[in-house]
C-alpha positions in Angstrom: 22.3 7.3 10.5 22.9 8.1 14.3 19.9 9.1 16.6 17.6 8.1 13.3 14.6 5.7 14.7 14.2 2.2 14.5 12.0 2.3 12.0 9.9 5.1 10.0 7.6 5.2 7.4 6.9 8.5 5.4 2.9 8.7 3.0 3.4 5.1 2.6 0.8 3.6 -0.1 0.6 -0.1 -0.8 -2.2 -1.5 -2.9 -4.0 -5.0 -3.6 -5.7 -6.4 -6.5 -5.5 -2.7 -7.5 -7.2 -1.5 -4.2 -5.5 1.0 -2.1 -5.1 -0.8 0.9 -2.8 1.7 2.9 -3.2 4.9 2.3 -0.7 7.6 2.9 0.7 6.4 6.1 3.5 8.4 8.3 4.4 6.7 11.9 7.9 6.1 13.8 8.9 3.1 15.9 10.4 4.0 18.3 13.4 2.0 20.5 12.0 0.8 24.1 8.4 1.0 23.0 6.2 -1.8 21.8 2.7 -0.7 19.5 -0.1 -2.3 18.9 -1.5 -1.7 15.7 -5.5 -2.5 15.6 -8.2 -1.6 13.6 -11.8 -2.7 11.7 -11.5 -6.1 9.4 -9.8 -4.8 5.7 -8.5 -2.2 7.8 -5.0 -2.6 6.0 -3.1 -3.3 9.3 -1.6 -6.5 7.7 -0.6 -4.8 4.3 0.8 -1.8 5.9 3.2 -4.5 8.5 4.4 -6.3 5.4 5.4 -2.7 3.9 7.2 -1.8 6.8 8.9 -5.6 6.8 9.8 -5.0 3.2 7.8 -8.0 1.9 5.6 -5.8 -0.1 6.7 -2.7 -1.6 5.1 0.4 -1.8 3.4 2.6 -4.3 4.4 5.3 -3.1 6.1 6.8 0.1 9.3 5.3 1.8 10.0 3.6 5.3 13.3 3.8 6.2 15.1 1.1 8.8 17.6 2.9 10.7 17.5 6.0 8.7 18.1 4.4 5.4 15.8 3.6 3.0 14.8 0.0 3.5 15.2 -0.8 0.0 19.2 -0.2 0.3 19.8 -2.3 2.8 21.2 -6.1 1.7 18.7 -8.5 2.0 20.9 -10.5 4.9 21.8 -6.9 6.8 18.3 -6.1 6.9 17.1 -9.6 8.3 19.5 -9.3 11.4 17.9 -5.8 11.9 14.3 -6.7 11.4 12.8 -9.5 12.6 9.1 -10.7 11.3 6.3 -13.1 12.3 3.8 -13.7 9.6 -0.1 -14.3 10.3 0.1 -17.5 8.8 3.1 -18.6 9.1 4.3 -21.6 6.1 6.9 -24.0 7.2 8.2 -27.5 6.7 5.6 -29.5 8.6 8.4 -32.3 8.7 11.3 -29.8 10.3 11.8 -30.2 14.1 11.2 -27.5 16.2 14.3 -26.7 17.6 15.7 -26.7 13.5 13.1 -23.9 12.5 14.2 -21.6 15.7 17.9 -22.2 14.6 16.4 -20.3 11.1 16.1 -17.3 12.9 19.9 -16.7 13.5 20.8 -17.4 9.5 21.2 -13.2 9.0 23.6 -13.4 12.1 26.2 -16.7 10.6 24.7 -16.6 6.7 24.1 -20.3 4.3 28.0 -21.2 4.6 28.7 -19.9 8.3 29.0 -22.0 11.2 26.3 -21.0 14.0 28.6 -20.7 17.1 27.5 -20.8 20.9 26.1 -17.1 20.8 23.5 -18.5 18.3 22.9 -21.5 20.5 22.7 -19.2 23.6 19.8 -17.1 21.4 18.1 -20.3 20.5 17.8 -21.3 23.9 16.6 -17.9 25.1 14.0 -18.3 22.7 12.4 -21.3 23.2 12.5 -20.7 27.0 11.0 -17.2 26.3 7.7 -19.2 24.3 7.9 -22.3 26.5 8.7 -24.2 23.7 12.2 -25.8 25.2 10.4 -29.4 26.1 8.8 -29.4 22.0 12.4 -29.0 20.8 13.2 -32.2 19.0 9.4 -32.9 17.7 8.4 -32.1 14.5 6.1 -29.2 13.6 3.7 -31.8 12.3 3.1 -33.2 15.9 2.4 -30.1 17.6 -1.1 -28.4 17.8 -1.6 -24.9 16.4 -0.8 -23.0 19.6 2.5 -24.8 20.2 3.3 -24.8 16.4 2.3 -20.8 16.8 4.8 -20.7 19.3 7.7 -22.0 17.9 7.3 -19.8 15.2 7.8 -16.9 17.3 10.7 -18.4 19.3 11.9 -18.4 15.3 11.3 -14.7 15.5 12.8 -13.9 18.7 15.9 -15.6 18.0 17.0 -13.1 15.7 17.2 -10.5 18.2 16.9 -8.1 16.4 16.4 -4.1 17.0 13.0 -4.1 15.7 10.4 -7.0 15.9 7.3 -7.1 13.7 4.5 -9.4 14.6 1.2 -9.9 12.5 -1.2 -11.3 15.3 1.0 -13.5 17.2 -1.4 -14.6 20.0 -3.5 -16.7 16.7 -4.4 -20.0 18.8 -2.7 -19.1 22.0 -4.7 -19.7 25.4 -4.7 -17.0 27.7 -1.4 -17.8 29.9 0.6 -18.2 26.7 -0.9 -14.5 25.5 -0.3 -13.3 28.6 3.4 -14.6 28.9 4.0 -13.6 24.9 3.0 -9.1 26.1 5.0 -10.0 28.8 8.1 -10.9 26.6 7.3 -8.3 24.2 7.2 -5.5 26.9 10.7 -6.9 27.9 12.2 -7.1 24.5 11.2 -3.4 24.2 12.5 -2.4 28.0 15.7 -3.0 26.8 15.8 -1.1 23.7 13.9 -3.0 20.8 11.0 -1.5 18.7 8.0 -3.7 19.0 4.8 -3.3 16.8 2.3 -5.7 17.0 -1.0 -6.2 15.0 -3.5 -7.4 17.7 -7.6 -8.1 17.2 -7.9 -8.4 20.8 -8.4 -4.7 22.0 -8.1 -5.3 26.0 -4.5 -7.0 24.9 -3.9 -4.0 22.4 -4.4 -1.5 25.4 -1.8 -2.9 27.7 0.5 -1.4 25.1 2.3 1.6 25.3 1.1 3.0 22.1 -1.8 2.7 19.9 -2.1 2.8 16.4 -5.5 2.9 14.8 -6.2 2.1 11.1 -9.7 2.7 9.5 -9.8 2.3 5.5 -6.4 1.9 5.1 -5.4 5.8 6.9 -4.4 5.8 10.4 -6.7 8.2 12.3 -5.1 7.5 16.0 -1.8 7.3 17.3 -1.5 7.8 21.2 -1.3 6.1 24.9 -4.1 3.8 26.0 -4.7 7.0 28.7 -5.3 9.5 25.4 -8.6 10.4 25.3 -8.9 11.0 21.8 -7.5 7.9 20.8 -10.4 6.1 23.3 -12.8 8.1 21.2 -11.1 7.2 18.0 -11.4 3.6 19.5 -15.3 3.5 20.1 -16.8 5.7 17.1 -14.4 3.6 14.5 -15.6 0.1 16.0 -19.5 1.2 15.4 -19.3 2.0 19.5 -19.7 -1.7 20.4 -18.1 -1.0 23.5 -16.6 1.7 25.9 -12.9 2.0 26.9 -13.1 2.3 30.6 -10.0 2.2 33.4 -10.3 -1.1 35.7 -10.9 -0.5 39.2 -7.9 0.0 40.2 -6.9 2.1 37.7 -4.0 0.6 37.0 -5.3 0.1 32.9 -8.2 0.4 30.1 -9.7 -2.2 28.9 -12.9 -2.6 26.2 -16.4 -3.1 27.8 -19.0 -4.5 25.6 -21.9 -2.4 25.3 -24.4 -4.9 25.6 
C-alpha cells in the first residue's frame, strides 16, 4: 500500500506458557527512524519483536509490513523486507563467517538462484560495516562471542532490507564495537530504513530517536529521549534507580545512578 509505514502493529497480544506476555500493543515504525525498545526484565520486549518479525504469531491483533498484513506476505517476499537478529542467535558452529553473511541475501537470489555481484557488493558492505572483513574465511567456531555476535549481524545487514529488527545486538560487544554498531544503525535509518532495537543499556537506548517503554507486557511510553514524560516513565518504571539527566553539553540524556 503506498505511503503505508514500514511496519505497524495494531492491540497486538502474544502469550507464553499461557501467560500474556504482550498485551494489547499499537506502535508504528516509521522509515528514517531507528527505536529502541527497553523496559524491566519479563517486560515482553523480546515476545513482542518476534511478533512483529512474524516468528511468533499473535493472539490477537495484527501487524502489518508495508500495509499488508504480515501473515499474507510469502515467506521469501517478506524476508527481503524484514530483516531479523535474534538474542541468541543458533548457527552452524562449523560454517565460515563469510558463508553465514552470504545467508542473508537468500530472500534476494532464493535456494536455486545464483547470488550475482550485487549480493557480493552487500556482503562486503556488511562485514566492513561490523568489522568483520579480516574474520571472513574462519569458522564461527574460532571466533569469541563478540566477533561471532558480529557476524551475525553483518548476516542481518546484508539483507538490506526496509526494516531491520534487532533483539539486543550489542550482547558481548565492547564499547567501540557498540558504539560503531548505533553508529551503523543511525545510518541505515538516515537513509530510509526502519530500525527498532531492543537495548538493556539505557544510556545506549537514549541516543535513539525514539523510545519505546514496556512494563508488564503494555507499552506505557513512546517519545524522544528530550520528552519529559517518557524520562518520567523511565525512572518511576525502573523503581527510580537512577535520573535521566542532559550531559553537560547538552548535546544528550543519559541514565545517572542514584546511588
Amino acid at each position: 500500500m503506498t505511503g503505508a509505514p514500514p511496519l505497524q502493529a495494531r492491540g497486538v497480544v502474544a502469550s507464553l506458557g499461557g501467560r500474556r506476555v504482550v498485551d494489547d500493543v499499537s506502535l508504528t515504525l516509521h522509515a528514517g527512524q531507528w527505536v529502541a525498545l527497553v523496559g524491566p526484565n519479563g517486560a515482553g520486549k523480546s515476545t513482542l519483536l518476534q511478533v512483529l518479525a512474524g516468528l511468533l504469531p499473535a493472539a490477537a491483533g495484527e501487524v502489518a509490513l508495508q500495509g499488508r498484513p504480515l501473515a499474507a506476505w510469502p515467506a521469501r517476499e517478506r524476508a527481503a523486507r524484514l530483516a531479523w537478529l535474534a538474542q541468541q542467535g543458533e548457527t552452524d558452529a562449523e560454517l565460515p563467517a563469510r558463508s553465514l553473511v552470504e545467508l542473508g541475501r537468500l530472500p534476494r537470489h532464493g535456494l536455486l538462484g545464483a547470488p550475482d555481484a550485487a549480493d557480493a557488493a552487500a556482503v562486503a558492505r556488511a562485514l566492513a560495516e561490523t568489522e568483520t572483513s579480516a574474520l571472513a574465511d574462519r569458522r564461527l567456531s574460532e571466533l569469541s562471542g563478540g566477533e561471532r555476535q558480529r557476524v551475525l549481524l553483518a548476516r542481518a545487514l546484508a539483507v538490506e532490507a526496509p526494516v531491520l529488527l534487532l533483539d539486543e545486538p550489542v550482547a558481548h560487544l565492547d564499547a567501540p564495537h557498540q558504539l560503531a554498531l548505533l553508529r551503523g544503525l543511525r545510518r541505515r535509518a538516515r537513509d530510509g530504513a526502519a530500525v527498532a532495537v531492543v537495548l538493556h543499556d539505557l544510556n545506549l537506548a537514549l541516543a535513539a530517536d525514539r523510545v519505546l517503554l514496556l512494563a508488564e507486557g503494555r507499552l506505557v511510553a513512546d517519545g524522544a529521549p528530550d520528552d519529559a514524560a517518557l524520562r518520567a516513565a523511565l525512572e518511576a518504571r525502573f523503581g527510580h534507580a537512577f535520573t535521566v539527566q542532559r550531559t553537560a553539553d547538552a548535546a544528550r540524556w543519559i541514565a545517572v545512578p542514584a546511588l
